[in-house]
Every structure is written in C-alpha cells, then in structure tokens.
C-alpha positions in Angstrom: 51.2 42.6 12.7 54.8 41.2 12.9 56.3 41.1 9.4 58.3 38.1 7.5 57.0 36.0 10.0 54.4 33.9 7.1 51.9 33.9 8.8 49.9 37.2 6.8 50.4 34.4 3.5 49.0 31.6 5.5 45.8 33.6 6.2 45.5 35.0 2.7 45.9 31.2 1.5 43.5 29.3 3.6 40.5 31.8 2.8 40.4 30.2 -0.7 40.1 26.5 1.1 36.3 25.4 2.1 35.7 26.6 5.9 34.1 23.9 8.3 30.8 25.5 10.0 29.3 24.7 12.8 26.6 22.2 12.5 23.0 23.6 13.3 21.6 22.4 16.1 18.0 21.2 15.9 15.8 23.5 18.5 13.9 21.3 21.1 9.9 21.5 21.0 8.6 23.8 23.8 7.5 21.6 27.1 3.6 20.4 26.5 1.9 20.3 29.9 0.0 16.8 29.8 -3.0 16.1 31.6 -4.1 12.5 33.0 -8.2 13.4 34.9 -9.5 10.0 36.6 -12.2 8.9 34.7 -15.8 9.5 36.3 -18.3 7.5 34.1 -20.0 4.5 35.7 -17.3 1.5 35.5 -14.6 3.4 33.5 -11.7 1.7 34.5 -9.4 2.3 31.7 -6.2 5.0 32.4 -4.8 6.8 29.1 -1.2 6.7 29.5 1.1 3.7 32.1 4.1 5.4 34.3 5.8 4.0 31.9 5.0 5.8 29.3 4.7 9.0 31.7 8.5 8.3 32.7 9.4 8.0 28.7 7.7 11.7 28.4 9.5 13.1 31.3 12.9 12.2 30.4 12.2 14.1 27.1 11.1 17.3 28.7 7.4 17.4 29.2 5.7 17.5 32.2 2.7 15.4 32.8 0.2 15.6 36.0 -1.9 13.0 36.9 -5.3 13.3 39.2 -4.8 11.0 42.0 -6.0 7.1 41.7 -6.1 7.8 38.0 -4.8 4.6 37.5 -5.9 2.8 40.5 -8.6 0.7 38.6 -6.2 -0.5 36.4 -4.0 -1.4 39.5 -1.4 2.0 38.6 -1.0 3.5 41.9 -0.3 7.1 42.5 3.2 5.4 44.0 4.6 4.2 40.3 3.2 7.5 39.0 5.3 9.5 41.3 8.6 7.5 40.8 8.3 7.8 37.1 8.1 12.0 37.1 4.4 12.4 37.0 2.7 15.6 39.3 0.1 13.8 41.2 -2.6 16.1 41.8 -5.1 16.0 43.8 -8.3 17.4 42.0 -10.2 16.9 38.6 -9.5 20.9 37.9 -5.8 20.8 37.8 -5.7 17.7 36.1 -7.7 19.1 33.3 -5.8 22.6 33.7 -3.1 22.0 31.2 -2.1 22.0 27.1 -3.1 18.6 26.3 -5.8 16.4 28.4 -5.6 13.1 27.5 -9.3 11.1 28.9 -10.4 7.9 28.0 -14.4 8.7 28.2 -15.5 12.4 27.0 -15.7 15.1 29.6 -18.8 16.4 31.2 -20.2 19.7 30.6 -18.6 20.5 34.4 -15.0 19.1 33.1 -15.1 21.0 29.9 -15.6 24.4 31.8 -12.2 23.2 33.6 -10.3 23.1 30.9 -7.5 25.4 29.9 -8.6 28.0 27.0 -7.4 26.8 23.6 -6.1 23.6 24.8 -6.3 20.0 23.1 -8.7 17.2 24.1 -8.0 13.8 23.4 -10.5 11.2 23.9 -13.4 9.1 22.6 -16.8 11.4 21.4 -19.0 8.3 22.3 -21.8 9.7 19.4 -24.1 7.7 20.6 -24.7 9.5 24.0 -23.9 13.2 22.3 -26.0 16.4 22.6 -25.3 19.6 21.5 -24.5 21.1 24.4 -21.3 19.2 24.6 -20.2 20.5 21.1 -20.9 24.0 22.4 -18.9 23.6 25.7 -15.9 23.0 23.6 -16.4 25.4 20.9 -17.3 28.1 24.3 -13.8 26.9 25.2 -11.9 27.0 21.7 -11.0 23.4 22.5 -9.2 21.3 19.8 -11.0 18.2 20.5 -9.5 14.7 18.7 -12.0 11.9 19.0 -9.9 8.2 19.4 -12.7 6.9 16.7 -11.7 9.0 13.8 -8.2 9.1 14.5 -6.4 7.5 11.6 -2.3 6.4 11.5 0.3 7.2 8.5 -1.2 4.1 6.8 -4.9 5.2 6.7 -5.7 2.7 9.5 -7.7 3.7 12.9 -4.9 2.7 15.6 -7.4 3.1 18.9 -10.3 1.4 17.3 -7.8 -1.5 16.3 -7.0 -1.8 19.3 -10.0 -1.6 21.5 -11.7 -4.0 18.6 -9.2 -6.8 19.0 -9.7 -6.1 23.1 -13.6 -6.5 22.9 -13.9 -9.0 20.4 -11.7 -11.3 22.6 -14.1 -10.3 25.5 -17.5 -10.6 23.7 -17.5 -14.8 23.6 -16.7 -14.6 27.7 -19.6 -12.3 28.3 -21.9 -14.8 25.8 -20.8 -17.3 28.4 -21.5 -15.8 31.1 -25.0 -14.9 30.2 -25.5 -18.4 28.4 -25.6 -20.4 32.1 -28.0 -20.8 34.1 -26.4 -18.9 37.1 -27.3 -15.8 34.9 -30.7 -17.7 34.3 -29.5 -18.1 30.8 -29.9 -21.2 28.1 -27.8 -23.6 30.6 -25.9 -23.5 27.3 -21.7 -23.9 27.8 -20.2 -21.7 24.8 -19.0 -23.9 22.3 -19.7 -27.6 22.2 -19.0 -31.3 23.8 -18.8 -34.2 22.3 -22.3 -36.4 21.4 -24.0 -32.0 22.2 -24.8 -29.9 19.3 -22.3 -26.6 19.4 -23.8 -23.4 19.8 -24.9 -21.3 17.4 -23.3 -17.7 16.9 -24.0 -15.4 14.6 -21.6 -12.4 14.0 -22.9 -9.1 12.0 -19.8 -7.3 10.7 -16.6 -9.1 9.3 -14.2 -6.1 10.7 -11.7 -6.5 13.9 -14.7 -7.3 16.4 -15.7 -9.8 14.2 -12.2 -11.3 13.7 -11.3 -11.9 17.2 -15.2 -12.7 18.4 -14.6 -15.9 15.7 -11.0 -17.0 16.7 -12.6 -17.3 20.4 -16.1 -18.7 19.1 -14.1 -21.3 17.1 -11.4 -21.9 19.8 -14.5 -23.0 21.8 -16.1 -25.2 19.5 -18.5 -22.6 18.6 -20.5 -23.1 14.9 -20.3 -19.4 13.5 -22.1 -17.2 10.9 -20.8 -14.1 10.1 -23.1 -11.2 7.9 -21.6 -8.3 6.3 -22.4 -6.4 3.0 -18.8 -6.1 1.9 -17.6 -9.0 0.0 -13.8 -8.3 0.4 -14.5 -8.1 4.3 -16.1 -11.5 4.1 -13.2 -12.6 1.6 -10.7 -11.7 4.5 -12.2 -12.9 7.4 -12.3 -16.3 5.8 -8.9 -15.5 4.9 -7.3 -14.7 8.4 -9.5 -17.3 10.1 -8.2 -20.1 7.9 -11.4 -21.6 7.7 -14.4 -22.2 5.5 -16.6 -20.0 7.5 -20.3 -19.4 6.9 -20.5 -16.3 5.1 -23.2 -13.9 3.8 -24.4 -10.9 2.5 -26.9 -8.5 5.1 -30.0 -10.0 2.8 -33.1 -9.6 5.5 -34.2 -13.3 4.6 -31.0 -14.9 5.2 -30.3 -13.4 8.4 -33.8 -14.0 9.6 -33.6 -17.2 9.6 -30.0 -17.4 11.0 -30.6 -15.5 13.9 -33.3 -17.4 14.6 -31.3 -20.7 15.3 -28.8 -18.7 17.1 -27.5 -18.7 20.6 -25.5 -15.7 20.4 -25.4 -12.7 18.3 -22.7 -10.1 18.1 -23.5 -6.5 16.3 -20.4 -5.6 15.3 -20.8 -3.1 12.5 -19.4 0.2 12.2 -20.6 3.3 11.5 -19.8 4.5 7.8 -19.7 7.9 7.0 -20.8 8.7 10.5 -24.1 6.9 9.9 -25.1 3.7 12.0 -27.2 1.1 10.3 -30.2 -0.7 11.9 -29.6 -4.3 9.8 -31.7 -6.2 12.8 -35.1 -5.5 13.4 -37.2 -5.5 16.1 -39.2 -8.1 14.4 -36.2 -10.3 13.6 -35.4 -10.0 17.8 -39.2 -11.2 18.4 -38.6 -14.5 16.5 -35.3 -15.1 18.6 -35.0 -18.4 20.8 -35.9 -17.0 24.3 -32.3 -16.7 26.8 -30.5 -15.7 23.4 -27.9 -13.4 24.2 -27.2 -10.6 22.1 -24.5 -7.9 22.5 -24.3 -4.9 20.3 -20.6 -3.6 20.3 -21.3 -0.6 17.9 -24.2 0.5 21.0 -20.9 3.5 21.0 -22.3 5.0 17.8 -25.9 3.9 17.9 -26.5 0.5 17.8 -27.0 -1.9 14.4 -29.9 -3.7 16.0 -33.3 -2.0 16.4 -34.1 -3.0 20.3 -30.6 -2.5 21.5 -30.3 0.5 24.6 -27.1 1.6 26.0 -26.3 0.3 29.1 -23.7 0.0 32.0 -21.2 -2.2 33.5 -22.8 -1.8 36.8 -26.4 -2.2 34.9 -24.9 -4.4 32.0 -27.9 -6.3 30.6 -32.1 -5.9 29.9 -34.7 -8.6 28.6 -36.8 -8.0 25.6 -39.0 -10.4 23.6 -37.2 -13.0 26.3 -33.8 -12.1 24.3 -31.3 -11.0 26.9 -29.3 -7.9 25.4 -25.9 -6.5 26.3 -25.1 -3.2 25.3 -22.4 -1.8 27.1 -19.9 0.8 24.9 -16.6 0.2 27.1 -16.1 -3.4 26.7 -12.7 -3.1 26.6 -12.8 -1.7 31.1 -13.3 -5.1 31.8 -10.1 -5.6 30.8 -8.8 -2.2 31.8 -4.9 -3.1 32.7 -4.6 -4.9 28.7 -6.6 -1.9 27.3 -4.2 0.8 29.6 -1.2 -0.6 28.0 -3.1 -0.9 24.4 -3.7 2.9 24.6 -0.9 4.1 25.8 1.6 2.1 23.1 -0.5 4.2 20.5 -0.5 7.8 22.6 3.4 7.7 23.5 4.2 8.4 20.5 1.7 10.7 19.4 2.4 13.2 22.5 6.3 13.0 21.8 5.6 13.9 18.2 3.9 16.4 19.1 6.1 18.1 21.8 8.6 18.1 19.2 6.7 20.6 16.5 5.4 22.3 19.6 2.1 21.3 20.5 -1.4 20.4 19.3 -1.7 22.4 16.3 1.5 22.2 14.9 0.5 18.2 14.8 -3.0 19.4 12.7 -0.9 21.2 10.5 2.0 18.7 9.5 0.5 15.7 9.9 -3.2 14.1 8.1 -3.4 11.1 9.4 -3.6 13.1 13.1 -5.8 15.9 11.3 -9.0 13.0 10.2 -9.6 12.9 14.5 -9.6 16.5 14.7 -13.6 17.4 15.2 -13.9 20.7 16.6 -10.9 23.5 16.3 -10.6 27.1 17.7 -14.2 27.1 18.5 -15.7 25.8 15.5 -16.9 22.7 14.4 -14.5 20.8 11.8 -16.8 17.4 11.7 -19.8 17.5 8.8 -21.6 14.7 10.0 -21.4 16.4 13.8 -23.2 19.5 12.0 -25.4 17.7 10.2 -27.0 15.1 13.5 -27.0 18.1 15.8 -28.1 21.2 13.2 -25.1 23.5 14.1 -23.2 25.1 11.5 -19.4 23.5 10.6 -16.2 24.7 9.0 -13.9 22.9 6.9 -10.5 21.9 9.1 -8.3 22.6 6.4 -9.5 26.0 5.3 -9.3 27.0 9.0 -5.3 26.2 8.9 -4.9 27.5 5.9 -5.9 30.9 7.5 -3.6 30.9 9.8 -0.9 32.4 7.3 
C-alpha cells in the first residue's frame, strides 16, 4: 500500500458513511405451460382465451399451445394463433398435456385420463350433467380442478357467471322471439308490442344478472314484464337499475300461478344457493300455461328451477310438453361465441399472469381466496361439500389441505 498518498484515510472515513446496495431484483415466476383443447360437446363454440390474450402471455414468458381450430367457431383461426406465439398442435392429447388446461365445457372421462399428473383444470363443472365418475377421474389424476361457477373476484363477486349472465340474458328475449312466430309454429306473437296490440307477457323468475339484462331487452321491445324472486333487496335493485316501476313479487305459489298463466314467455333464471337448485314451478303450474308459451330455463346448468324442464342442445334446442314449448340449453352464451370468447378471456388474462408470477396453480390457492372459493377438487381429494354430499363420496376441507403443506 503506497504511504502519504491519503488514500488509507479516505477509506477508513467513508466506512462510517451509509453504503448504497444493490437493489434486489424481483425473481420472475417459473414459465406455466398453458393449454387451449377444442371444445367437443355438441354446439360448443366458445374458445377460452383470443390470440390476443395468448400474445399478452407470451411476451411475459409463458408458453401456451392451442389444439388446432380451437378457435375456429368463434372465427380465431389457427393463422392469428400462430402469429401471436401460440404452439398449434394438432391433437386433443397435447393440448391437454400441460400445467394449466384452460376448457370452456368439462372434460370427458377420455380427456381427463390425458391430462398431465397434478396439473390445474379450469373450466365450468356443469352440476347438472355430473356423475361420480368424473369426480374420480380427477381425484385418479390429482387434478386441481377450478369450476368458472364458484370462482369469486377480490370483491366477493363471480366474474365468469357475470359475465356469461349479462351474455344470456341479452340472448334469452331473441330466442323467445324466435320461438314466439309462427315459422317455429309458435303464438304468431312478435316480442314486445305494436300499437292498438296488447304487448306480450313475460315473466322472469330470478331478479339476478339473467334477469337484469332479460328486462332491459323485454322492455326495449315493448315487452310487459313480471319478475319473481324471494329476495326483497334483489327485487329492490332490479327496480333500481331498470329505472322503472317494474312488477315485482315474492315466489308465493298463488301469485305466480296465476302470472304464468297469462304469460307468453317465462325465463328461469334462479341460481343455485348453497349448491342446491330450487324447483319454484311446478309441473302443475306448466299444465295451466297458454299452449305455444315459451319457456327457457337458464339455471337447466345446475338443475333446472322448473319441474318439467330437461337439458337439451343447441342442435336439439327445444321439446313440447303440456303444449308449452321449453328451451333448456346450458350454453346460451355459444350462440354468441365470438362476444363470449372475448368476455372470458378479459377475466382469464389476468388470472393466468397472476398466477405465472407466484409460480403456478397452487401458489394462486395459497395467496389468494377469492381464486381458492373455485377450487373443488385438490391433490386428489375432494375440497367441495355439497359435491360430497350429491354424489356420497367423502370431502376434505381446502384449507386444512394447504395448511399441510408446511
């Protein structure tokens, strides 16, 4: 060390000065393989994520595969795909062969044996159409499995049933009016009303989102509407956001009776609390209905609210009883399968970057509730009570499971 020079004194001084440190760098999430299957149920026409969204996910590091013509029913081709970073593959097996399969209807007992070991599902449950077996296919498989139904947001709302409500009940008054002419050997009724005619009659069971938008398009048409639901403060908003003195009313058997009775159109709309549908309309009731009614259950998805109501198809869409045509089909929203695309992929964008960031599926179950409520089977065991209880099989609570992982 050269002597006299100063610069020993320098040192000694400035190691009683606060040191600058280097500034910690936060560690990227692992890459989260992402898989888009095309959808194989009978009209399903709906695509989970746009190559929009897919290019969004591949500039920030995760790779995403989609089966080929995944999107082609919502008019995505495998072209826009392609040029936004997606692998287009060519099979239903290595789509479903990766960390995170994102499906719009549930798999079949055949897709669930192609899916990666321990991976996450993400997609509607559909209880309505349910067995067993399906729970055990998953559990067989240790699959995390979210449903879209359960699936809450930071604010305790239910972002994909929002959406697909506002989406169906927007679509439910053009399906009445299709069924309502007499090219579908309906009532010759138009929707709505003319001047010197008598509107139509609608009545509306539920006073959530269905109902909502099913009475901004019944009363954009002219429409006279009823709307039934057994929770005042529903009723009290509907009237609210409609801006209207509405027809409003309690389930009370009489009541409705006699409303659906005079009605052209009725729309189930309730949903399922606590897991468990309610049958408010009887088959009686549907009897005493004005023959070419139309009636469309949009809660057919968890089992109906109206006694005679059968799920049905898009290809098959509609069945006569007591002269009442009925509608029960659970994916409204495929008519409208580009609007729905977009719908569910502004909701999943976000989720799947969140989630690459802590690192995949379980890391989301573990830091965030709002994501945990969707969370119905985990590991290989049943997390949903009401799951346990309709199909007899034993269930664990969710947050004693990841509790035990420390």
């Amino acid at each position: 060390m050269i002597t006299g020079s100063g610069f020993s004194e320098i040192a000694t001084e400035t190691r009683v000065y606060t040191q600058e440190s280097m500034a910690r760098v936060k560690k990227r999430g692992a890459q989260v393989v992402i898989g888009i299957p095309r959808e194989t149920a009978d009209q399903e026409k709906r695509v989970v994520l746009t190559p929009e969204a897919v290019s969004l996910l591949v500039q920030n590091g995760q790779r995403v595969k989609v089966e080929t013509n995944a999107g082609k029913l919502a008019k995505f081709s495998d072209t826009d795909y392609s040029e936004a970073g997606a692998s287009v593959v060519f099979s239903n097996r290595e789509a479903l062969d990766a960390d995170v399969v994102l499906k719009v209807e549930p798999p079949t007992l055949e897709e669930i044996d192609f899916l990666r070991q321990g991976s996450c599902l993400i997609s509607a449950l559909q209880l309505g159409k349910q067995n067993a077996a399906f729970i055990q296919g998953l559990n067989q498989k240790k699959i995390t499995a979210v449903a879209f139904e359960h699936l809450e947001d930071k604010v305790g709302g239910m972002p994909v049933v929002r959406a697909m409500s506002e989406i169906a009940g927007s679509t439910v008054m053009l399906i009445a009016a299709e069924y309502l002419s007499s090219a579908n050997e309906g009532k010759g009724l138009v929707l709505g009303g003319i001047t010197g005619v008598p509107p139509t009659q609608v009545v509306i069971i539920g006073a959530g989102t269905v109902a909502e938008y099913a009475a901004r398009a019944a009363l954009g048409l002219g429409a006279t509407i009823k709307i039934f639901d057994n929770h005042i403060y529903k009723l009290r908003r509907i009237k609210q956001v409609l801006g209207q003195q509405v027809f409003t009313s309690t389930i009370d058997n009489y009541v409705l009776g006699q409303a659906l009775k005079e009605s052209d159109v009725v729309i189930g709309a309730l949903r399922a609390e606590k897991g468990r549908p309610k049958v408010v309309v009887s088959e009686e009731m549907v009897a005493q209905m004005m023959e070419g009614s139309i009636l469309i259950d949009v809660s057919i998805d968890q089992g109906g609210c109206i006694a005679t109501s059968e799920m049905t198809s898009h290809s098959d869409p509609v069945y006569r009883k007591h002269g009442v045509i009925h509608y029960c089909v659970p994916n409204i929203a495929a008519r409208v399968s580009r609007t729905a695309s977009y719908s569910l992929s502004n909701i999943f964008t976000p989720i799947l970057l969140q989630m690459a960031d802590l690192g995949g599926a379980e890391e989301m179950i573990f830091n965030y509730k709002w994501f945990m409520k969707g969370v119905y089977t985990y590991r290989g065991s049943l997390t949903n009570a009401h799951l346990g209880r309709k199909f007899q099989m034993a269930h664990k609570e969710l947050q004693l499971l990841l509790a035990a992982r420390y």
